[in-house]
Structure formats: C-alpha cells, structure tokens
Backbone bond lengths (Angstrom), bond angles and torsions (degrees), N, CA, C in turn:
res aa  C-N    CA-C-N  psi(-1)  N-CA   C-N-CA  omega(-1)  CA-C   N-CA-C  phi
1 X - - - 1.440 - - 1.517 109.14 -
2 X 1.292 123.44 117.40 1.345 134.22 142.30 1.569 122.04 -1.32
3 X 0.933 137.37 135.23 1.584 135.03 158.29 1.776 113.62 -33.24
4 X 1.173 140.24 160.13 0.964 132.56 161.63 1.765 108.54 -99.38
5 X 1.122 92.83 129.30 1.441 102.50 -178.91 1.742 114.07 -132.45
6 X 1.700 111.20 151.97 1.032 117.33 -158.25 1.817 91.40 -138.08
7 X 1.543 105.01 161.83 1.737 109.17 -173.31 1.184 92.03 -93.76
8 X 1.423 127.08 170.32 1.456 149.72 -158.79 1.794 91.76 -63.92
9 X 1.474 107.46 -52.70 1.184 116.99 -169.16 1.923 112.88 -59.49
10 X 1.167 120.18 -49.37 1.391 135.96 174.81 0.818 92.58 -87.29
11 X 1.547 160.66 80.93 1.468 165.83 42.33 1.478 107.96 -39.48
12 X 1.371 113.90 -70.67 1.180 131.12 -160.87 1.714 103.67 -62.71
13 X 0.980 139.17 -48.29 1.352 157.66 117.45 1.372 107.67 3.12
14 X 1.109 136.25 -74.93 1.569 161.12 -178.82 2.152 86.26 -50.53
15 X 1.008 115.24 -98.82 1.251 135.16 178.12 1.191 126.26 -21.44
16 X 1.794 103.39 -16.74 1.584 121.63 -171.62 1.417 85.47 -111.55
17 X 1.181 133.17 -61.43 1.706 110.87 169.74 1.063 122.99 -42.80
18 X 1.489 129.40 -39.93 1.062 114.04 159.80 1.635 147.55 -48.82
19 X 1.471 91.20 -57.02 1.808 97.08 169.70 1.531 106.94 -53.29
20 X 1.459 126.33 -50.31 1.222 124.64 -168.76 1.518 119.63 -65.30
21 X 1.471 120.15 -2.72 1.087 135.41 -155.77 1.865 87.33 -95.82
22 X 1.692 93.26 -61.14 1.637 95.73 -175.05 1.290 119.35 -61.81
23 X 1.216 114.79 -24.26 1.462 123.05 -178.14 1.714 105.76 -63.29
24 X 1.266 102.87 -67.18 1.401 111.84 -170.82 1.912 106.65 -58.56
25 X 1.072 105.18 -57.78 1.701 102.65 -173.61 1.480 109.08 -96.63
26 X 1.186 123.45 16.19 1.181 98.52 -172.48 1.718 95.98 -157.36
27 X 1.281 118.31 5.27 1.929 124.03 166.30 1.253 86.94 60.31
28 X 1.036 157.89 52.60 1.348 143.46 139.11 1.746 120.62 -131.46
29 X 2.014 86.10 146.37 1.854 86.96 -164.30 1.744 79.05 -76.75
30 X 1.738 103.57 151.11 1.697 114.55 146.21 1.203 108.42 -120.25
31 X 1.363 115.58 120.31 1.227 132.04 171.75 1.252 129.54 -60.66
32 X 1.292 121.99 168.02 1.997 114.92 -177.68 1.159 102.64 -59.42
33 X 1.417 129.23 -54.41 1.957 127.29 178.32 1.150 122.85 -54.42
34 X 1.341 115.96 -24.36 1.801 139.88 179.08 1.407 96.59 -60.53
35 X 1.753 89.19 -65.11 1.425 97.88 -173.36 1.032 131.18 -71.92
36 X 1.234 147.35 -12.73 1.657 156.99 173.45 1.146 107.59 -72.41
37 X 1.660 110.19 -43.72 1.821 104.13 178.60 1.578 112.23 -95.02
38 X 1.096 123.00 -9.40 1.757 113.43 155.00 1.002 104.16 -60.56
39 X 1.804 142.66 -86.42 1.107 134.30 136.13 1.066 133.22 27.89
40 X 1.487 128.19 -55.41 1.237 129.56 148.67 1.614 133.12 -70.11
41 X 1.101 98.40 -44.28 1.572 107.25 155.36 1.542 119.60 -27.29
42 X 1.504 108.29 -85.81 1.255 140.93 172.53 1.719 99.43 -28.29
43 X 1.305 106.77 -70.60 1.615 76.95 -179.26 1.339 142.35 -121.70
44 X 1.788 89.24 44.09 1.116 97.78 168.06 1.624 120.04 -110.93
45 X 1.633 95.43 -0.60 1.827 101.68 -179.19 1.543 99.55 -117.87
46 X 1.477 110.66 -14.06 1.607 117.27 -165.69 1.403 116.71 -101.21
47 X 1.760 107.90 -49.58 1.278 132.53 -172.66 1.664 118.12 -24.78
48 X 1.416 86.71 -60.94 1.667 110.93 -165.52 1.482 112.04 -57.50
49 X 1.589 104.45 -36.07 1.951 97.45 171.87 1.177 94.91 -93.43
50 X 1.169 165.38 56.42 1.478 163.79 56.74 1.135 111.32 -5.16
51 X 1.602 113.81 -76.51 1.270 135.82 -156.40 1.574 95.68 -57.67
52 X 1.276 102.42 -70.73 1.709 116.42 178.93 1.578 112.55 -41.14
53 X 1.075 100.10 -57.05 1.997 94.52 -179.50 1.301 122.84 -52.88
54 X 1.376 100.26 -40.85 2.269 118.15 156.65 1.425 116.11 -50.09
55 X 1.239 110.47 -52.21 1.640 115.99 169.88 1.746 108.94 -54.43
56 X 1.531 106.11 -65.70 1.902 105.65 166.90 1.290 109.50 -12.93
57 X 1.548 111.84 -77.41 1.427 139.92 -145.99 1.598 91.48 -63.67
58 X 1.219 115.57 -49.59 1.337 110.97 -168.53 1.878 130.89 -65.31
59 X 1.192 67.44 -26.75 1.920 92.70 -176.56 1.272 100.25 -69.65
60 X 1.336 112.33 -52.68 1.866 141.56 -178.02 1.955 89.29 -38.87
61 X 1.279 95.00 -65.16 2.014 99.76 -161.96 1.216 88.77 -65.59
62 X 1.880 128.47 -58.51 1.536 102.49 -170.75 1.461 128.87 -67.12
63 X 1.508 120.10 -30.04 1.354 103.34 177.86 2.140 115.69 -67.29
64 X 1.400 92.40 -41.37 1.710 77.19 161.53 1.453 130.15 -47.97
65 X 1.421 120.08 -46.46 1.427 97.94 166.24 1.190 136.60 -82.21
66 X 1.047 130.82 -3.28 1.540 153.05 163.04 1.658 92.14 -69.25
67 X 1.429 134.70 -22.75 1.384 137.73 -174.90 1.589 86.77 -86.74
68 X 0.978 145.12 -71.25 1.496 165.13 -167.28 1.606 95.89 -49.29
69 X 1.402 114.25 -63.74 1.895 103.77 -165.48 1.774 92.02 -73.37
70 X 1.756 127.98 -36.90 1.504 96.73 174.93 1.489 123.41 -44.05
71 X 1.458 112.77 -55.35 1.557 132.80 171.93 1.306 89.99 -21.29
72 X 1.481 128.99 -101.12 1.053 154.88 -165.69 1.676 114.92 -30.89
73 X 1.402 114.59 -22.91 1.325 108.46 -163.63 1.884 92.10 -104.01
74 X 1.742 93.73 -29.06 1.551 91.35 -169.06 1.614 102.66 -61.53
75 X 1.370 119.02 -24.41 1.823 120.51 -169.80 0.939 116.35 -82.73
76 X 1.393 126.84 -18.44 1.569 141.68 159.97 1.376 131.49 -86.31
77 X 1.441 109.37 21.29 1.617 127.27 -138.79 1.786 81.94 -126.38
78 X 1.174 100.72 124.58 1.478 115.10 -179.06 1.846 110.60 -85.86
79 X 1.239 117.50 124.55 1.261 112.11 178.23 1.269 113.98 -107.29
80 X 1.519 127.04 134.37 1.130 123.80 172.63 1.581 119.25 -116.28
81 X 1.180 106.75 -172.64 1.848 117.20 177.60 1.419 110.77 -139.07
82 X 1.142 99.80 128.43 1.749 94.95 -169.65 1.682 94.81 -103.72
C-alpha cells in the first residue's frame, strides 16, 4: 500500500479536528507543528488498519451483492430435462 495521502484542503481540515479535539476534551492548545506530526503519526502507525477495515467493509457490500445478482439470475434461470 501506497502512503496515505491527503489534499492541502483535507489536511487542513484533518488538523482542525484535531486541535479542536484537544481543546474541547482535553484543555490543551495543539498547534499547526503539533498538529502536522500527530497527523503524521496517525497515519502513518494508524492509517493502515483504517485503510484495511474500509477495504473489509467494502468487499463485505460487494460480495453481498454479487450474492443477490447470483440469487437473481438463479430465479430467472430456465430449467430443462433432456
């Protein structure tokens, strides 16, 4: 897997949940440098079982419907007798 990477905008975004996070639960300012390397932290030790549990989830919804169009094809599925 690739690095996880985010646009200037979803950093900045990212970084503001963050500070606001410490602020609110935890009385402390985090600063932009604070914040870039939590931030960095996060997904570079955290990211990846993120990433992976999203991948799970995803497989999870597609093989169910791929469960659903078999269903679907077997009921429309002409049987014969030779």
């Amino acid at each position: 897997m690739n690095n996880i990477s985010f646009t200037t905008e979803q950093t900045e975004q990212l970084k503001t949940l963050l500070q606001q996070y410490f602020e609110r639960e935890l009385d402390q300012d985090l600063g932009d440098f604070d914040a870039d390397f939590l931030l960095d932290f996060i997904k570079e030790k955290m990211g990846v079982h993120f990433y992976n549990q999203g991948l799970r989830d995803a497989q999870a919804v597609l093989m169910s419907k791929v469960d659903d169009i078999t269903e679907a094809i077997e009921e429309i599925e002409h049987v014969t007798d030779f």
